[in-house]
PDBQT receptor file of N, H, CA, C and O in Angstrom, charges set to zero:
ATOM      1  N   UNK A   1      37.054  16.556 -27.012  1.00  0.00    +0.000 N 
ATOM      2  CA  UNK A   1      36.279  17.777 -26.794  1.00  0.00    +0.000 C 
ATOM      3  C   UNK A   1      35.655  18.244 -28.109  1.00  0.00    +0.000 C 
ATOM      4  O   UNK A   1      36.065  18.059 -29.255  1.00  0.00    +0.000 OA
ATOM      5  N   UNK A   2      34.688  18.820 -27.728  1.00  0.00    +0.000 N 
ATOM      6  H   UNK A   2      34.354  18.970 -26.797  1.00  0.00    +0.000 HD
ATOM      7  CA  UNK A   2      33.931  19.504 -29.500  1.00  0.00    +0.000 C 
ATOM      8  C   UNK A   2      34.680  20.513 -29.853  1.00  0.00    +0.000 C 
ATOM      9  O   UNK A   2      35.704  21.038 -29.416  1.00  0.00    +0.000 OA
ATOM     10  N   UNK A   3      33.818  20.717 -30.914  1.00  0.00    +0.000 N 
ATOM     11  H   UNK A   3      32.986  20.290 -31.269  1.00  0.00    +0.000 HD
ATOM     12  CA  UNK A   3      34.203  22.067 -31.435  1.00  0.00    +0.000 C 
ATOM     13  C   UNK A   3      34.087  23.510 -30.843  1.00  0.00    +0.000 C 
ATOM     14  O   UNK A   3      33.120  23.604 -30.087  1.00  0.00    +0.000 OA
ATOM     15  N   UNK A   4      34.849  24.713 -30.990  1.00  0.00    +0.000 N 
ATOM     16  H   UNK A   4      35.635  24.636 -31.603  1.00  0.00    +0.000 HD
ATOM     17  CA  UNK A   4      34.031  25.692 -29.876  1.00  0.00    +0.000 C 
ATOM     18  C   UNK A   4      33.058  26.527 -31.104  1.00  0.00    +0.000 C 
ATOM     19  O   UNK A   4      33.264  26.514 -32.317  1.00  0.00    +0.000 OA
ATOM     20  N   UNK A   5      31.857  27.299 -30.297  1.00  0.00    +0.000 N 
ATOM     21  H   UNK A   5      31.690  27.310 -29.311  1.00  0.00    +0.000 HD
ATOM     22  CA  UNK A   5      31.130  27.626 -31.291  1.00  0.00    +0.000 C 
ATOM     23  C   UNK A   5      31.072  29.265 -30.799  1.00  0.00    +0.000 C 
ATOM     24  O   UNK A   5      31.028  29.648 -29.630  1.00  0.00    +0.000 OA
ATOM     25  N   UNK A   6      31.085  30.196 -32.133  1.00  0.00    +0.000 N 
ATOM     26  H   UNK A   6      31.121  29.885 -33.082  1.00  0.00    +0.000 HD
ATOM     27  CA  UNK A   6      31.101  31.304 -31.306  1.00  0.00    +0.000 C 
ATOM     28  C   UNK A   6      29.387  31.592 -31.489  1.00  0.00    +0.000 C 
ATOM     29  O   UNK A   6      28.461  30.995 -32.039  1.00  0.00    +0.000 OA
ATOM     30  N   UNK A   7      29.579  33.147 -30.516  1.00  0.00    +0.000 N 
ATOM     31  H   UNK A   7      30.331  33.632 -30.069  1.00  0.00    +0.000 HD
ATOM     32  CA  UNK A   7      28.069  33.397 -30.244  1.00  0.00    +0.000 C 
ATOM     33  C   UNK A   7      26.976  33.846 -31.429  1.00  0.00    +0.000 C 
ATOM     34  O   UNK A   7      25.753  33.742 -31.519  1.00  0.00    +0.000 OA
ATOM     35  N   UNK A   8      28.104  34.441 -32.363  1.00  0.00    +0.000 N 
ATOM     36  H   UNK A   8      29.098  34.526 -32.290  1.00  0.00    +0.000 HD
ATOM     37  CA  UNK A   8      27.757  35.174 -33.784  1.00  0.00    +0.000 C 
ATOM     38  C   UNK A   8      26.835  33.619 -34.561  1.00  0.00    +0.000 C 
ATOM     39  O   UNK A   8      25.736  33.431 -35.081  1.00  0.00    +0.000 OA
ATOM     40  N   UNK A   9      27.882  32.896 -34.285  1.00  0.00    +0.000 N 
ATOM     41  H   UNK A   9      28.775  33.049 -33.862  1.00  0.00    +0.000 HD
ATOM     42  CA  UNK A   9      27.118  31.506 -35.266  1.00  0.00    +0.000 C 
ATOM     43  C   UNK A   9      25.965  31.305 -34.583  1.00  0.00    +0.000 C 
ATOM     44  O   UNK A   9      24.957  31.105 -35.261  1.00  0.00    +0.000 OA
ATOM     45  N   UNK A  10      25.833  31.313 -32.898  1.00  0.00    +0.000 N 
ATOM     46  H   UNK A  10      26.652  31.476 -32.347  1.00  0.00    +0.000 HD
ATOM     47  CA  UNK A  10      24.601  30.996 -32.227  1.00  0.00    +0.000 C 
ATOM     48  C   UNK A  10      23.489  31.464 -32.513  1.00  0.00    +0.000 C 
ATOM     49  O   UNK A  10      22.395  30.919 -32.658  1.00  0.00    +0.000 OA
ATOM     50  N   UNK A  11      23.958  32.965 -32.625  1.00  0.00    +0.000 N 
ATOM     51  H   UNK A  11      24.846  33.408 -32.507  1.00  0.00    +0.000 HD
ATOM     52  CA  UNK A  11      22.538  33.495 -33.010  1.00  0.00    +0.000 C 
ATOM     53  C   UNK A  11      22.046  34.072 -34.523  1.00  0.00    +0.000 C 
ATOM     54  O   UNK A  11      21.361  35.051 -34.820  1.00  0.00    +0.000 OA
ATOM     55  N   UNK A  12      22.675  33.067 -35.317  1.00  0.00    +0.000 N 
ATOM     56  H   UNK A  12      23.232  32.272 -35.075  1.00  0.00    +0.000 HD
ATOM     57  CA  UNK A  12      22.386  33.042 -37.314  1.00  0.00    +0.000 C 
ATOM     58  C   UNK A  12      21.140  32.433 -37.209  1.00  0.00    +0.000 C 
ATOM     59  O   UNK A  12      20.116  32.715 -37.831  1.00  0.00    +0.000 OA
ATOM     60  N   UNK A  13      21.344  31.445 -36.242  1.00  0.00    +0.000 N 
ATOM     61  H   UNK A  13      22.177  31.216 -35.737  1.00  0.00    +0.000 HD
ATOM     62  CA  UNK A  13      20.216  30.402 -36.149  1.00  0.00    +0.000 C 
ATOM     63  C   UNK A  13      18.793  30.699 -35.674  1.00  0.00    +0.000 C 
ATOM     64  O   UNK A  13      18.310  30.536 -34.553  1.00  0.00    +0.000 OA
ATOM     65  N   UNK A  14      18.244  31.166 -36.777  1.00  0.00    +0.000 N 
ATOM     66  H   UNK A  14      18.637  31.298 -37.687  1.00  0.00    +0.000 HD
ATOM     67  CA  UNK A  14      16.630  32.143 -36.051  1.00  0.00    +0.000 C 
ATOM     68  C   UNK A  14      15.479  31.838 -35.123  1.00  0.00    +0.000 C 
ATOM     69  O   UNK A  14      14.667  32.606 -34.609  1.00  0.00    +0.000 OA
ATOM     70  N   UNK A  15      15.656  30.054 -35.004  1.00  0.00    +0.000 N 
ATOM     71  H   UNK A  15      16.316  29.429 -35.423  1.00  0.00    +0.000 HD
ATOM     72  CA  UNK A  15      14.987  29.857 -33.780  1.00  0.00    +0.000 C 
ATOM     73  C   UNK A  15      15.555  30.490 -32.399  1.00  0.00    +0.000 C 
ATOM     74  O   UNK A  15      14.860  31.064 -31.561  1.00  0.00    +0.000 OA
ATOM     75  N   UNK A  16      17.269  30.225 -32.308  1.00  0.00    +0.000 N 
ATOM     76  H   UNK A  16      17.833  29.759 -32.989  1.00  0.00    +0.000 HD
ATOM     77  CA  UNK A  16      17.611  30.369 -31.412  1.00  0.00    +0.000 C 
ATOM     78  C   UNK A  16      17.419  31.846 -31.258  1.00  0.00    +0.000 C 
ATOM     79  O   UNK A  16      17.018  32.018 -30.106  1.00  0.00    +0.000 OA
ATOM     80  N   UNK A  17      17.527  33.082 -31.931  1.00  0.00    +0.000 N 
ATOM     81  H   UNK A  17      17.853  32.943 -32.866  1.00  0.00    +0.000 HD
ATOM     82  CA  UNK A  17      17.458  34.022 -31.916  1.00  0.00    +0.000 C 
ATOM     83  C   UNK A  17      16.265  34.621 -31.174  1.00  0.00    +0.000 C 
ATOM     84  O   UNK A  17      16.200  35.500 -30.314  1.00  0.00    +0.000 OA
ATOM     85  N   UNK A  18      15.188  33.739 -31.878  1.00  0.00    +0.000 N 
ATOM     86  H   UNK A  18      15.242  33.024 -32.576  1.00  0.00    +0.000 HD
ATOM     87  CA  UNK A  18      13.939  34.053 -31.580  1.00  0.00    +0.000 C 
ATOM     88  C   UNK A  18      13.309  33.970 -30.094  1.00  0.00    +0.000 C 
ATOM     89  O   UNK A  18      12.462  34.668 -29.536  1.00  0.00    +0.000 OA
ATOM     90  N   UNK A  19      14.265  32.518 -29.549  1.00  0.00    +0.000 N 
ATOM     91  H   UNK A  19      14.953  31.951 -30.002  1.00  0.00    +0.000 HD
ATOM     92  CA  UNK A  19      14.026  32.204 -28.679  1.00  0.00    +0.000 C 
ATOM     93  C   UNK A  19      14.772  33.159 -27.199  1.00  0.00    +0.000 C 
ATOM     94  O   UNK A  19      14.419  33.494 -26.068  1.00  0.00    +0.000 OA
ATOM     95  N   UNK A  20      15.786  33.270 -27.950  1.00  0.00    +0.000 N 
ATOM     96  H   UNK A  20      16.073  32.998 -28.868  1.00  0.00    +0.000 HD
ATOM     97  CA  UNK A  20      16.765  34.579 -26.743  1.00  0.00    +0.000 C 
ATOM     98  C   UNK A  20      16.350  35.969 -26.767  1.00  0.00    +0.000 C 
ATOM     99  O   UNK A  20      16.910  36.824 -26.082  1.00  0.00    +0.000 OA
ATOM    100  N   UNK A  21      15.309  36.225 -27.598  1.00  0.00    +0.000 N 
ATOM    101  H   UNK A  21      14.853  35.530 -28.155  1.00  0.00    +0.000 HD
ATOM    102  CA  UNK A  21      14.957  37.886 -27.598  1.00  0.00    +0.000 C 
ATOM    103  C   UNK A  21      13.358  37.419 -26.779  1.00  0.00    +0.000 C 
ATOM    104  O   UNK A  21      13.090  38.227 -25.889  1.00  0.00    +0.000 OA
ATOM    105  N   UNK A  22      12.491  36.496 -26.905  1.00  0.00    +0.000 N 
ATOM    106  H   UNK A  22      12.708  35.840 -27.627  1.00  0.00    +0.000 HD
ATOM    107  CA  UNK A  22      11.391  36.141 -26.188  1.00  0.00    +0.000 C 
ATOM    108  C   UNK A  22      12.086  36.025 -24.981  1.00  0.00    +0.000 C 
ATOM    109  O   UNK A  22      11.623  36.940 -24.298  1.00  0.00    +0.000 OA
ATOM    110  N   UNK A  23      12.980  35.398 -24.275  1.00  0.00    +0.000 N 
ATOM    111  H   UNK A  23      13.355  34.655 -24.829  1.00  0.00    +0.000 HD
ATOM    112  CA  UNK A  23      12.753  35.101 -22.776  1.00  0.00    +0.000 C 
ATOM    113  C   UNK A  23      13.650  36.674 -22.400  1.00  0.00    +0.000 C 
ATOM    114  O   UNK A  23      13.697  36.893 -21.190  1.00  0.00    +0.000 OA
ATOM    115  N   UNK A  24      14.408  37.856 -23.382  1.00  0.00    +0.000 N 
ATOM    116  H   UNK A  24      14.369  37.678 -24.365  1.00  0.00    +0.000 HD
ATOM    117  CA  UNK A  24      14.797  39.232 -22.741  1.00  0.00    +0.000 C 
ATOM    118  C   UNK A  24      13.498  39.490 -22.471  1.00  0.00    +0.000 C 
ATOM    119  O   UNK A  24      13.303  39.468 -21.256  1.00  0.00    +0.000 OA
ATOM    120  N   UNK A  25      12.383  39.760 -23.200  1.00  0.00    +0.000 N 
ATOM    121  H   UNK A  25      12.541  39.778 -24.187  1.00  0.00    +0.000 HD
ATOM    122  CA  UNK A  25      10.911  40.280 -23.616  1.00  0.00    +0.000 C 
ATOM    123  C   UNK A  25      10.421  39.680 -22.179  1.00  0.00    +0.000 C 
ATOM    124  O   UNK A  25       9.888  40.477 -21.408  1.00  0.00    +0.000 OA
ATOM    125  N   UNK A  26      10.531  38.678 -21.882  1.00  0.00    +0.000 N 
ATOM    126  H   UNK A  26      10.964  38.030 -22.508  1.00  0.00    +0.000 HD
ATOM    127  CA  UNK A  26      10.065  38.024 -21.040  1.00  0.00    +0.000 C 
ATOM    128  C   UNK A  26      10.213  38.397 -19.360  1.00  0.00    +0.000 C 
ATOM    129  O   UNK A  26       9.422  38.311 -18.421  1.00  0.00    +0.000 OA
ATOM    130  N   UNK A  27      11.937  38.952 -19.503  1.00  0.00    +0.000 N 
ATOM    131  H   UNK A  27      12.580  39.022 -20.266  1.00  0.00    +0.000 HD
ATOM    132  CA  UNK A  27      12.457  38.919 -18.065  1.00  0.00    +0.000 C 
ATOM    133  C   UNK A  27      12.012  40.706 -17.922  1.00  0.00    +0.000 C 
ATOM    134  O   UNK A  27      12.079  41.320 -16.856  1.00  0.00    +0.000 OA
ATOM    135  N   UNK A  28      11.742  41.073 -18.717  1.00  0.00    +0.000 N 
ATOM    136  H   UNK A  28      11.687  40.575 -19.582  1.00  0.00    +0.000 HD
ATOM    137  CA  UNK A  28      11.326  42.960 -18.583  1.00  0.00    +0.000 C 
ATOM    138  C   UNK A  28      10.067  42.427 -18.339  1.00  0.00    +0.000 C 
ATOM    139  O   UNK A  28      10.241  42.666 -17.144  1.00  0.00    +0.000 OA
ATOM    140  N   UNK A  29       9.111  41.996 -18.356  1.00  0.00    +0.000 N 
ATOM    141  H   UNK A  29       8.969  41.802 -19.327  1.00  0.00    +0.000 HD
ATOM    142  CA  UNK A  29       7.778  42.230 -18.447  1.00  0.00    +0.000 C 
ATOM    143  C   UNK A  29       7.774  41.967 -16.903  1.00  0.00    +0.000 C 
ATOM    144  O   UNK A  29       7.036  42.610 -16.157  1.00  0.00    +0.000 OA
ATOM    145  N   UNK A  30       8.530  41.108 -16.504  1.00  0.00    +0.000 N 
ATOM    146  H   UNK A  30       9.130  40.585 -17.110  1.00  0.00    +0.000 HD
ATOM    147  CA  UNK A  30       8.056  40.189 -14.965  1.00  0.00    +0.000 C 
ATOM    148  C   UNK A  30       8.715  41.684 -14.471  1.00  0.00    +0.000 C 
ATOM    149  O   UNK A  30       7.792  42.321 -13.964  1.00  0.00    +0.000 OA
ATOM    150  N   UNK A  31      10.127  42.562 -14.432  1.00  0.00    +0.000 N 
ATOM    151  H   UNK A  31      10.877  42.044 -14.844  1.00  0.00    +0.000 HD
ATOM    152  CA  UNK A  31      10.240  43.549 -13.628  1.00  0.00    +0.000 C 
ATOM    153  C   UNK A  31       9.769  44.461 -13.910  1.00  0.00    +0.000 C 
ATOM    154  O   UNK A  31      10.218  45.417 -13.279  1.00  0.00    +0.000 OA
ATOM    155  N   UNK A  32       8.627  44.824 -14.961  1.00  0.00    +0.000 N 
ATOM    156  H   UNK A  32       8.263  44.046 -15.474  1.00  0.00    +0.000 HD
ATOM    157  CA  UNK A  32       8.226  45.913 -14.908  1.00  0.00    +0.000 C 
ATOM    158  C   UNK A  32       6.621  45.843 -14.194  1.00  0.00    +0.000 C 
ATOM    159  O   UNK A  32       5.774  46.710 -13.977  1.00  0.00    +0.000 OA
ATOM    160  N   UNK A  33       6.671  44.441 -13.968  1.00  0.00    +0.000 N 
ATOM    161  H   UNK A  33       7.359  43.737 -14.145  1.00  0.00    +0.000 HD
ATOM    162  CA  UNK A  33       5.183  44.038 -13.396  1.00  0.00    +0.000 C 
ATOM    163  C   UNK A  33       5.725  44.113 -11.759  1.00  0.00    +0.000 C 
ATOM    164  O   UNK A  33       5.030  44.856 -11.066  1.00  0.00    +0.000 OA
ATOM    165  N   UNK A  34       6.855  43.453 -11.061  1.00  0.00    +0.000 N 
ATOM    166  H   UNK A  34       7.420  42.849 -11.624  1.00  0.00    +0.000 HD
ATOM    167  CA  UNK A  34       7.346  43.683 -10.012  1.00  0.00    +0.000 C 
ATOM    168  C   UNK A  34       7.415  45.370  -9.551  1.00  0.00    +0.000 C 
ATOM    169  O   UNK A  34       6.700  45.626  -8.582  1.00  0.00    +0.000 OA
ATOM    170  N   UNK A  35       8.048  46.329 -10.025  1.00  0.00    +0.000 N 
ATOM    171  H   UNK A  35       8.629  46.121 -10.812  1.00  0.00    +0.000 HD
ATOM    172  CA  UNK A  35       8.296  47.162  -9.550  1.00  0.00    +0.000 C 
ATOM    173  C   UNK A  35       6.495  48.250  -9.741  1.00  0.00    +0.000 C 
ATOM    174  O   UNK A  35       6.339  49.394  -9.315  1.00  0.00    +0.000 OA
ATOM    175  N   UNK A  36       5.352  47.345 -10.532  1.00  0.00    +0.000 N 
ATOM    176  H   UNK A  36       5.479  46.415 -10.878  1.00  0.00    +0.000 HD
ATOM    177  CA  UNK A  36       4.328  48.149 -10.764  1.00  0.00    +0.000 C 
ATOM    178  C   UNK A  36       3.457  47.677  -9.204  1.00  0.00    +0.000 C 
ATOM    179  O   UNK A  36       2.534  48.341  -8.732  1.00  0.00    +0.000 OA
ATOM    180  N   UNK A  37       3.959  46.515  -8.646  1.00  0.00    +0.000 N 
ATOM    181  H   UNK A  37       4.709  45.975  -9.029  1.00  0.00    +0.000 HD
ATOM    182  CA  UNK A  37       3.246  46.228  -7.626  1.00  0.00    +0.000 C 
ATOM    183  C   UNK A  37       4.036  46.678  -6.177  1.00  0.00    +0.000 C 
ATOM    184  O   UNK A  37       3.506  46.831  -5.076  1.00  0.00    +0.000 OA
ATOM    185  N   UNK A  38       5.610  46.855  -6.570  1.00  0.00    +0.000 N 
ATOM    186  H   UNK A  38       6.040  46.731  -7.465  1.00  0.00    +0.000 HD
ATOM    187  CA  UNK A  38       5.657  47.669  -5.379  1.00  0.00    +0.000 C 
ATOM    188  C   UNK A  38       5.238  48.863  -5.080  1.00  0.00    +0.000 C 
ATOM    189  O   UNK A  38       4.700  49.244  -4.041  1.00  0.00    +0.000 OA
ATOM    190  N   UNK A  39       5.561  49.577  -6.240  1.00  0.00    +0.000 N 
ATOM    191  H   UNK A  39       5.998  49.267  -7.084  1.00  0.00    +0.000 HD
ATOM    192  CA  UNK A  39       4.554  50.907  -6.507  1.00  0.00    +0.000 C 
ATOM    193  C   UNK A  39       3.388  51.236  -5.995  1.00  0.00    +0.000 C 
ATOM    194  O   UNK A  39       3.095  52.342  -5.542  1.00  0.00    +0.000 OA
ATOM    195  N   UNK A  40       2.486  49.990  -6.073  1.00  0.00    +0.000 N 
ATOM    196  H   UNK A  40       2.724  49.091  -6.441  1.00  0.00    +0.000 HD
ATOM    197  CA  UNK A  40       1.005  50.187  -5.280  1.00  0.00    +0.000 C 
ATOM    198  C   UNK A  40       1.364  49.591  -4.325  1.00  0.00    +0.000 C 
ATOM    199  O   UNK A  40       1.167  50.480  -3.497  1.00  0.00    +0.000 OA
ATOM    200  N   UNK A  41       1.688  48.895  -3.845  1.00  0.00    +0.000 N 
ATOM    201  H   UNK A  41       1.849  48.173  -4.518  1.00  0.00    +0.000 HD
ATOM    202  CA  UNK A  41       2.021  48.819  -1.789  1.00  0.00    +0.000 C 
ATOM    203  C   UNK A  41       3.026  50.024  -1.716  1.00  0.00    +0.000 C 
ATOM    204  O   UNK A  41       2.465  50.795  -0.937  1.00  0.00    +0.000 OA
ATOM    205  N   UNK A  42       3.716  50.363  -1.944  1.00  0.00    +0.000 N 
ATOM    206  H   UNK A  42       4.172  49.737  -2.576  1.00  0.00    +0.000 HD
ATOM    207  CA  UNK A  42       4.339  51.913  -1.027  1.00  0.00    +0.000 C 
ATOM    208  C   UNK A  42       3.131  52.866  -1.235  1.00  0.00    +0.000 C 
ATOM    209  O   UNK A  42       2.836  53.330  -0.134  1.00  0.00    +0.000 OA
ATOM    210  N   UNK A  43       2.153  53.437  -2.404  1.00  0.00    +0.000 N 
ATOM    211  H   UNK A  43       2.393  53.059  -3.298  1.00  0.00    +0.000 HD
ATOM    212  CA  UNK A  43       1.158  54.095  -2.406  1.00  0.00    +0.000 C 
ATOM    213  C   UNK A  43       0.250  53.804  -1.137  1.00  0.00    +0.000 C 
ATOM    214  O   UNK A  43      -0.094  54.607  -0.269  1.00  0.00    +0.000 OA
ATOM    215  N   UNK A  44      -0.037  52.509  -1.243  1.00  0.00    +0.000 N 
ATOM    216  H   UNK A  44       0.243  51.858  -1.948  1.00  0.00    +0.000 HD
ATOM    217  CA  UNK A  44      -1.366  51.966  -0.498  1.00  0.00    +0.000 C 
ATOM    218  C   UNK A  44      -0.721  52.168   0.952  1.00  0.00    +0.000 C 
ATOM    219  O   UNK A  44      -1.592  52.412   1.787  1.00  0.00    +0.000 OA
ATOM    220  N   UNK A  45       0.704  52.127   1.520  1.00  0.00    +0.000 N 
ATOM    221  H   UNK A  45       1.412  51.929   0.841  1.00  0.00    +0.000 HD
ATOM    222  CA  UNK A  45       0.645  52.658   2.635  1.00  0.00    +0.000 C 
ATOM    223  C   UNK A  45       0.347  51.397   3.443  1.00  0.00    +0.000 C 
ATOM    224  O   UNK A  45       0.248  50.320   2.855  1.00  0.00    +0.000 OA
ATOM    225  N   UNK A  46       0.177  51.500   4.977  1.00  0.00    +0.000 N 
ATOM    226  H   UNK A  46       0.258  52.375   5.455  1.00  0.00    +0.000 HD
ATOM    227  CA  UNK A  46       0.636  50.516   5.728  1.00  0.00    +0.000 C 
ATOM    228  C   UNK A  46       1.565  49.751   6.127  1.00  0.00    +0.000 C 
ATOM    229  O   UNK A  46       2.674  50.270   6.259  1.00  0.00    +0.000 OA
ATOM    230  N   UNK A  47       1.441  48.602   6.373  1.00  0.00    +0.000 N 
ATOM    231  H   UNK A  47       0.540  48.180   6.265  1.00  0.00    +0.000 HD
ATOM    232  CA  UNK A  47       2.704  47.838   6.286  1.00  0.00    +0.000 C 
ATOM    233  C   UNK A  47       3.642  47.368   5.490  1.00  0.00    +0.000 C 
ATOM    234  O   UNK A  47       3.908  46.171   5.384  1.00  0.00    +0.000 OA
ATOM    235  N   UNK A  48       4.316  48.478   4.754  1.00  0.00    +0.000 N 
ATOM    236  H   UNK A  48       4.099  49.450   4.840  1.00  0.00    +0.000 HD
ATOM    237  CA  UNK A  48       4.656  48.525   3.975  1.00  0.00    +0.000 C 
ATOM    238  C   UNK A  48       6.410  47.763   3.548  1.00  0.00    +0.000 C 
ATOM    239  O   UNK A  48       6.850  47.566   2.416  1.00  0.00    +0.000 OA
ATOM    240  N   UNK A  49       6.934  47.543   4.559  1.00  0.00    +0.000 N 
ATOM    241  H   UNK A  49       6.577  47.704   5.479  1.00  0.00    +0.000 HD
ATOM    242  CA  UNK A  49       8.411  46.441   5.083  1.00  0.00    +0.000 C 
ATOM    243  C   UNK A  49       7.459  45.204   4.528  1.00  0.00    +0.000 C 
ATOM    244  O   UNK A  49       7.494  44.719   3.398  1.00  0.00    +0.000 OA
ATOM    245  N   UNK A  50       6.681  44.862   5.525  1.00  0.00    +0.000 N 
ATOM    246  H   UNK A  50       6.653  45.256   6.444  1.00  0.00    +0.000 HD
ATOM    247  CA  UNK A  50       6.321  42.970   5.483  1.00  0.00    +0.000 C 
ATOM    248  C   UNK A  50       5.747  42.959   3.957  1.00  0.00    +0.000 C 
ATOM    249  O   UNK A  50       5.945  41.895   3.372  1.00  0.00    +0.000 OA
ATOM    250  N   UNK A  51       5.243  43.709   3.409  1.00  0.00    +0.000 N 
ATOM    251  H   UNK A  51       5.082  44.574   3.884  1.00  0.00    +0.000 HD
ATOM    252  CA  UNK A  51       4.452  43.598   2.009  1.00  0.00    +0.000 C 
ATOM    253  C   UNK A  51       5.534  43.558   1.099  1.00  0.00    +0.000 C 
ATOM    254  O   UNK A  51       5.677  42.580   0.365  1.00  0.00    +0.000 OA
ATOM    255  N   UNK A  52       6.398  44.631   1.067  1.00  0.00    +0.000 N 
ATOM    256  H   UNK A  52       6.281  45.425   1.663  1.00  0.00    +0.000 HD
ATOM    257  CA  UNK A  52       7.414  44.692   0.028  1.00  0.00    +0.000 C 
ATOM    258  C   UNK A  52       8.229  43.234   0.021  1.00  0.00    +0.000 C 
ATOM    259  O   UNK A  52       8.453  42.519  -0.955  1.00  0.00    +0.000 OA
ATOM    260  N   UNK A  53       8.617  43.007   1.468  1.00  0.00    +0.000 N 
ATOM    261  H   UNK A  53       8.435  43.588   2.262  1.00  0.00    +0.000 HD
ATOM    262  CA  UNK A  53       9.894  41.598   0.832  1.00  0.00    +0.000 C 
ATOM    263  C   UNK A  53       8.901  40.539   0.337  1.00  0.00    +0.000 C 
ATOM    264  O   UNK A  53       9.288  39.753  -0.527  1.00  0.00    +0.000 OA
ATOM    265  N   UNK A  54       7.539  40.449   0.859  1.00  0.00    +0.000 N 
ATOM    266  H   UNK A  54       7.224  41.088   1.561  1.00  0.00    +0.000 HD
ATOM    267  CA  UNK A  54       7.098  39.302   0.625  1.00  0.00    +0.000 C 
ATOM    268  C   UNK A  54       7.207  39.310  -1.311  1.00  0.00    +0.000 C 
ATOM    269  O   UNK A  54       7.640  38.304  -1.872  1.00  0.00    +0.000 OA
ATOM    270  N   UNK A  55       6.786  40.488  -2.096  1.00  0.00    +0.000 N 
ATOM    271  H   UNK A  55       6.434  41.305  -1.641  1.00  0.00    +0.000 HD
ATOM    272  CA  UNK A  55       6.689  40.557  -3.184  1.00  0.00    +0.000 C 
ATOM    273  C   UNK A  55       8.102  40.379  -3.430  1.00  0.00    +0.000 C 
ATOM    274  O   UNK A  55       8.279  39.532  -4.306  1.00  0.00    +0.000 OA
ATOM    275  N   UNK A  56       8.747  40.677  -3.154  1.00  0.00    +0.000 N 
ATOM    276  H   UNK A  56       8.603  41.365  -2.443  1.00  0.00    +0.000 HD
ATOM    277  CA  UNK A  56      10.160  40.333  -3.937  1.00  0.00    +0.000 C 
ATOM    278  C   UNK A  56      10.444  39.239  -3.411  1.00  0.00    +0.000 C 
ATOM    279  O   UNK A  56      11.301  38.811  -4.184  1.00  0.00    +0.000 OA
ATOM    280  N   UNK A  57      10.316  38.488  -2.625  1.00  0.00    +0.000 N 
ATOM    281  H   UNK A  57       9.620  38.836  -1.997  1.00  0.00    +0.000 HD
ATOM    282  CA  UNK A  57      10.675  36.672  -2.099  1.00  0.00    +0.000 C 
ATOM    283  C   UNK A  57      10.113  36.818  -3.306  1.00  0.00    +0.000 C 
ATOM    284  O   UNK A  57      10.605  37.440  -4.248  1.00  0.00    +0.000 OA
ATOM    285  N   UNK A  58       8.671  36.023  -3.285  1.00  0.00    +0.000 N 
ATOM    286  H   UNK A  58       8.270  35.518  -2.520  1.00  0.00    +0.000 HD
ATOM    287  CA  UNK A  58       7.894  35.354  -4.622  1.00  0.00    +0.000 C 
ATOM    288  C   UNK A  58       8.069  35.880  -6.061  1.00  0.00    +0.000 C 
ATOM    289  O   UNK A  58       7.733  35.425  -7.155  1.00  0.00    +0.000 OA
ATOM    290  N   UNK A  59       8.719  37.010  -5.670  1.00  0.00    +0.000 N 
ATOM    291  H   UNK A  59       8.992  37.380  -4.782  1.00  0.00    +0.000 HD
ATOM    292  CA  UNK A  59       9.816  37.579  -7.230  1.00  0.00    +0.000 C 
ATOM    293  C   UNK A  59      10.615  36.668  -7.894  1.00  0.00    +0.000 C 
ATOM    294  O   UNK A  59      10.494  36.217  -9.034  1.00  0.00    +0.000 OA
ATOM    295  N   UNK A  60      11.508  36.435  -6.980  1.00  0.00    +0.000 N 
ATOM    296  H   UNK A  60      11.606  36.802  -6.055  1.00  0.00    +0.000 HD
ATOM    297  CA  UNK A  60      13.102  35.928  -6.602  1.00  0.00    +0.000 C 
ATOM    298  C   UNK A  60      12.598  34.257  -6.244  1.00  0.00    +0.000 C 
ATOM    299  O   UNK A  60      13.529  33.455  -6.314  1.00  0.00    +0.000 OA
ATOM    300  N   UNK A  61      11.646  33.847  -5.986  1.00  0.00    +0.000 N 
ATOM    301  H   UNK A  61      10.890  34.499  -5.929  1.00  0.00    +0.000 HD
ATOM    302  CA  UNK A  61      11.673  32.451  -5.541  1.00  0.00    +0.000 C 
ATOM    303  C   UNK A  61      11.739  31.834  -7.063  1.00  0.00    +0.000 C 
ATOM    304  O   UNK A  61      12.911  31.551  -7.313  1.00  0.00    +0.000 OA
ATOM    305  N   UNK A  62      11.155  31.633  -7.796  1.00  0.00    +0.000 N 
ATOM    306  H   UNK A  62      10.203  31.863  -7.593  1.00  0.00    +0.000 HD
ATOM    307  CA  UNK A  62      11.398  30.627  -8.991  1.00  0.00    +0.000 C 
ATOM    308  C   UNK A  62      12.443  30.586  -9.452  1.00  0.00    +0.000 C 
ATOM    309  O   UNK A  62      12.549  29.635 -10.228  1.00  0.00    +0.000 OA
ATOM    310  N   UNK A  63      13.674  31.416  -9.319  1.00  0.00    +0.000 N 
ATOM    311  H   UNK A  63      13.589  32.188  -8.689  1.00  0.00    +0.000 HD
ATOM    312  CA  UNK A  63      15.347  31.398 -10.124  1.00  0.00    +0.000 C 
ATOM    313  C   UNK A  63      15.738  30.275  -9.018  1.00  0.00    +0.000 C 
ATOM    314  O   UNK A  63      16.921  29.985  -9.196  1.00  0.00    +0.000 OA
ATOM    315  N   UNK A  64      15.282  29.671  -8.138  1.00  0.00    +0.000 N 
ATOM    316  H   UNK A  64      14.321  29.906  -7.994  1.00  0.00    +0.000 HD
ATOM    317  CA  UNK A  64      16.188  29.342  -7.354  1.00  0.00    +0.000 C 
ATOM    318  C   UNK A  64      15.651  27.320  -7.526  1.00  0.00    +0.000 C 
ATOM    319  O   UNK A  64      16.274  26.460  -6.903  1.00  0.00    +0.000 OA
TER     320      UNK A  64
């Protein structure tokens, strides 16, 4: 078995650092863009059930 590495050493390493604060940066932008488009379908009114899940399926579809 390897060595164990703690998280402190993981993130000395400034790519890696760099790289774990870009994809936080990353995962706020997609929910603050999600919840800006449910925002305008509950405004916009109508069918507002079938519109909402569809936006959150195609939210939620790429983790999977």
């Amino acid at each position: 078995m390897g060595q164990a590495v703690k998280i402190t050493e993981i993130l000395r390493n400034q790519n890696f650092l760099k790289l774990w604060i870009g994809q936080i940066v990353s995962a706020l932008g997609d929910r603050f863009h999600q919840m800006a488009l449910l925002g305008l379908i509950i405004q916009k009114g109508g069918n507002v059930g079938e519109e909402l899940s569809k936006i959150t399926f195609w939210s939620v579809f790429p983790f999977f």
